[in-house]
N, C-alpha and C positions, 0 to 999 in steps of 0.2 A: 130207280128209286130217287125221291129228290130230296136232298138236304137240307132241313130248314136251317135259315138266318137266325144265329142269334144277334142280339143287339141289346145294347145297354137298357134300352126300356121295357125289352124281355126279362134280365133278369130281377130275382129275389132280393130280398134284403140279404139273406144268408150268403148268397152269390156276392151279391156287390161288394160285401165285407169281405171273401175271400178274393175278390179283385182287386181290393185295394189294398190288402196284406201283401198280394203278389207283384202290384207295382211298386208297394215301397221297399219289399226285396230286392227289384229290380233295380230300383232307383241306388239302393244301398251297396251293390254289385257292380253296378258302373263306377260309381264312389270311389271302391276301394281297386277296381281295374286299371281305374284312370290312374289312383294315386301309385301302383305298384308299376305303371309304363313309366310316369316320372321319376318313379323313385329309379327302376333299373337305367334309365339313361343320364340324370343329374344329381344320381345322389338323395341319402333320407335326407339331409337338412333343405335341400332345393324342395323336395318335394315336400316336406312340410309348409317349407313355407308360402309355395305356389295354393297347399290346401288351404291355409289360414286366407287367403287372401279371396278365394274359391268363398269359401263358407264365410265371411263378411258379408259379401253381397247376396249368396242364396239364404242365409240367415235370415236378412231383413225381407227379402221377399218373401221365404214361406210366413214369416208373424203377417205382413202384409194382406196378404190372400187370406189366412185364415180369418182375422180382423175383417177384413170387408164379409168373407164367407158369411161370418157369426155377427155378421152389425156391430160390431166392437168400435167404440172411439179408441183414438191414444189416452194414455191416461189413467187407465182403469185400474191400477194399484195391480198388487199380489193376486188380488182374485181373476184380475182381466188376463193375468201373467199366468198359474194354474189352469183357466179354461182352455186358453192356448195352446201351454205344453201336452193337455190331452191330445191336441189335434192335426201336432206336427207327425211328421211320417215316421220317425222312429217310434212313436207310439204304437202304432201299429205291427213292429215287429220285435219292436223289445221291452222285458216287464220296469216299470220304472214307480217312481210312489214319490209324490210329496207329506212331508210331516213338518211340525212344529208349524204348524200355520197358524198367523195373527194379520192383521189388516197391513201391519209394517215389516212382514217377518215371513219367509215360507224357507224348507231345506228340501231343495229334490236332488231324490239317487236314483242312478241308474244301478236295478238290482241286476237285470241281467241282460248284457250287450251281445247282439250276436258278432260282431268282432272278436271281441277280447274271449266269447266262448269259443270263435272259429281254432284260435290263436289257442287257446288252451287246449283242445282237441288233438292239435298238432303238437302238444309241448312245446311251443313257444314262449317268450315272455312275453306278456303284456306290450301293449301295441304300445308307445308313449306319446298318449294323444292329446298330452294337457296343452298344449300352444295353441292349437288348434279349437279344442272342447272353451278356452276361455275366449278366443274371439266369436266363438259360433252361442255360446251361450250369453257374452254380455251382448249382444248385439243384438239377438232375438227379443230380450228383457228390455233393452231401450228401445226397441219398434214400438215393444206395447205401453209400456211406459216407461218417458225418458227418465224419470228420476228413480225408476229402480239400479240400484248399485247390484254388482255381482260379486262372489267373492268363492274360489275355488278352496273346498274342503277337504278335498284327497281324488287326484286323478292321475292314471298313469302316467308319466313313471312313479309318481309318488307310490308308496306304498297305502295300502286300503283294505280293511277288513274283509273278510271272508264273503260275506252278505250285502256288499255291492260294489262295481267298478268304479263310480266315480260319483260326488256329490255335488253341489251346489247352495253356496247360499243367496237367497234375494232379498235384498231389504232397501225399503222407503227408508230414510235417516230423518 
C-alpha cells in the first residue's frame, strides 16, 4: 500500500490553522528549553538577561515579517500596532484582548499565558518575566511605529489581577 505525500498545498485552512498553532507551541517550547538550559548552567539573572537580549532582536523581526507579510509601512499608529499583535505567534497559542482603544491610546493583556498557566499547574509562582515582556514588547511597538511609547501596567513579578497575566499600555503622545 502506498502512502500518500502530504504537503503544505494539500492542506485545509482548518489544517493550516492547526499547523501553525503547533509550530508556535513549538517555537514557545524551544523558548522556554533554551531559557531553563541557561538558567540551570548560569544562573536566573544570566539567563534573563541573555532572554532580554534574545527577544530585542527576534522582537523586531517578528513585527518585521509581519509588516511586509500585511504590506504595513512603519508608522501606522495603534492601529498598525493592534493588527500586528494579532499576528505575532503568541497569538496563536495564548488568549489575549486589546481595550480602551483610541488613535493615540490602546491597553493589551495577556488574559491567558501558557507559561504562567504551565507554572500554575505545577504550583509554582509566576514566572517573573517583566525585564524581558518590557524589552520584547517596546521593541515590537517601535518596529511598527517609532513614536509609539510603552508602558508596563502589571507583569510578573508585579502582582495582577485574577483575569490576566500581564498588561500593556501603547500610546502616541
Amino acid at each position: 500500500m502506498q502512502h500518500k505525500i502530504v504537503t503544505l498545498q494539500n492542506l485545509n485552512k482548518e489544517e493550516l490553522v492547526k499547523l501553525l498553532t503547533d509550530a508556535a507551541k513549538n517555537w514557545l517550547c524551544h523558548d522556554g528549553l533554551w531559557f531553563q538550559a541557561v538558567e540551570k548552567k548560569f544562573g536566573i539573572n544570566a539567563a534573563i538577561e541573555l532572554d532580554g537580549k534574545a527577544w530585542k532582536e527576534f522582537t523586531q523581526i517578528e513585527a518585521q515579517r509581519i509588516m511586509k507579510r500585511l504590506n504595513m509601512k512603519s508608522g501606522g499608529g495603534i492601529p498598525a500596532l493592534i493588527q500586528a499583535l494579532n499576528f505575532r505567534l503568541y497569538a496563536y497559542i495564548n488568549k489575549q484582548e486589546v481595550t480602551e482603544v483610541s488613535e493615540q491610546r490602546c491597553i493589551f493583556r495577556m488574559v491567558d499565558c501558557r507559561v504562567q498557566a504551565a507554572r500554575k499547574r505545577k504550583n509554582l509562582p509566576d514566572f517573573p518575566c517583566k525585564p524581558v515582556g518590557f524589552v520584547e514588547y517596546e521593541y515590537f511597538a517601535k518596529t511598527i511605529d517609532p513614536r509609539i511609547q510603552t508602558r508596563c501596567i502589571a507583569c510578573p513579578p508585579d502582582p495582577h489581577p485574577k483575569y490576566y497575566y500581564c498588561a500593556w499600555e501603547f500610546v502616541i503622545p
